[in-house]
N, C-alpha and C positions, 0 to 999 in steps of 0.2 A: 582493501579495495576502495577507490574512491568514483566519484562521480565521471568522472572522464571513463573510467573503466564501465559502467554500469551503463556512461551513455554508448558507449560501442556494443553491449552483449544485447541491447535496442529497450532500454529504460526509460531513458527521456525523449519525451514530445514525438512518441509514437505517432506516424498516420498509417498506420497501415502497411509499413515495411519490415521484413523481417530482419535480423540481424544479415549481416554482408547485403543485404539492398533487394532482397528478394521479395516480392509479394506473395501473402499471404493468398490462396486460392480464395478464401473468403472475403478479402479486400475488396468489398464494391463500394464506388463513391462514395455512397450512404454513411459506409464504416468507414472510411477516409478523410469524410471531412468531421468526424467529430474530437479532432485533434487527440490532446492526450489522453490516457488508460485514467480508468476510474480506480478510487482506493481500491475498492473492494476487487477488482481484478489483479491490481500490483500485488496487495496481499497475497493471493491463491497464487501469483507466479512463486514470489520467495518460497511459500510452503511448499508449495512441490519441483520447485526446482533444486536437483539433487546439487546444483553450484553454491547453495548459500546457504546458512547456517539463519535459520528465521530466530533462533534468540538472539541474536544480535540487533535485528530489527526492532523500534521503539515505535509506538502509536500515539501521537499526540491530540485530546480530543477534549474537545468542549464538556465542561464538568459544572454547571452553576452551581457554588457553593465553596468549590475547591478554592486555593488560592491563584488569582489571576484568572480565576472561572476555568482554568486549565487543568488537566491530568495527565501522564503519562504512562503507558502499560510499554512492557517488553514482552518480548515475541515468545518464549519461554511460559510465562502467564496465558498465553494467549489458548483456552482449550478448543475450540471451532471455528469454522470461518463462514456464517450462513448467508443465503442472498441477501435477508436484509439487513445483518447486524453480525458483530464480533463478538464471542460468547469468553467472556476472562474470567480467570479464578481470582476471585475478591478475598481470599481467605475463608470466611466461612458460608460463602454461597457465591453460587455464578450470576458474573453481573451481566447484562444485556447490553452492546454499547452498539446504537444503529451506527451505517455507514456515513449517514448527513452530519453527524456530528463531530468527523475527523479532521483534524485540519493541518496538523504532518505525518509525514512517514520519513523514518532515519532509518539507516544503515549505517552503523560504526560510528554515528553523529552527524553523516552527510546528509544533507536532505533531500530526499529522492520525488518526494512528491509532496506538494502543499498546496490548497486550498485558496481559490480567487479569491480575494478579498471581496 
């Protein structure tokens, strides 16, 4: 699956329209104008959307220390998705990684969602 596919099933630069063009009944301006879906929502679609396979999905997130201050988790690692943070299995304890500090999301290596500079 690539980007063109994901922006038709209604992935990219959501305002508030459902896939084929319909309005969400909860679409009020308010939710309209705040352009695209946050991580932490895109996340919770691929988990529960029985179309995609979330270990395929990769988390790219701010690590100071790591190299390039970067890290990356796959979707498979990934054991919760809470309001404020992604809960990963680190090997020998679960690590806490909040929302603010992601700044891609891939599917199969396409990039589905990144982070305003």
């Amino acid at each position: 699956m690539n980007v063109a596919d994901l922006s038709r099933r209604g992935f990219a630069g959501r305002t508030g329209a459902a896939p084929g063009g319909r309005r969400h009944l909860y679409a009020t301006p308010e939710r309209r104008s705040r352009g695209m879906r946050t991580s932490h929502r895109l996340l919770l679609r691929f988990y529960h959307d029985p179309g995609y396979d979330f270990s395929r999905i990769e988390v790219e997130y701010a690590d100071r220390g790591a190299p390039g201050d970067r890290s990356t988790v796959r979707g498979d690692r990934v054991v919760a998705l809470d309001a404020q943070y992604l809960e990963v299995d680190a090997g020998t304890h679960v690590a806490c990684i909040p929302y603010h500090r992601v700044r891609r999301i891939l599917y199969d290596g396409d990039v589905i969602w990144a982070r305003k500079a």
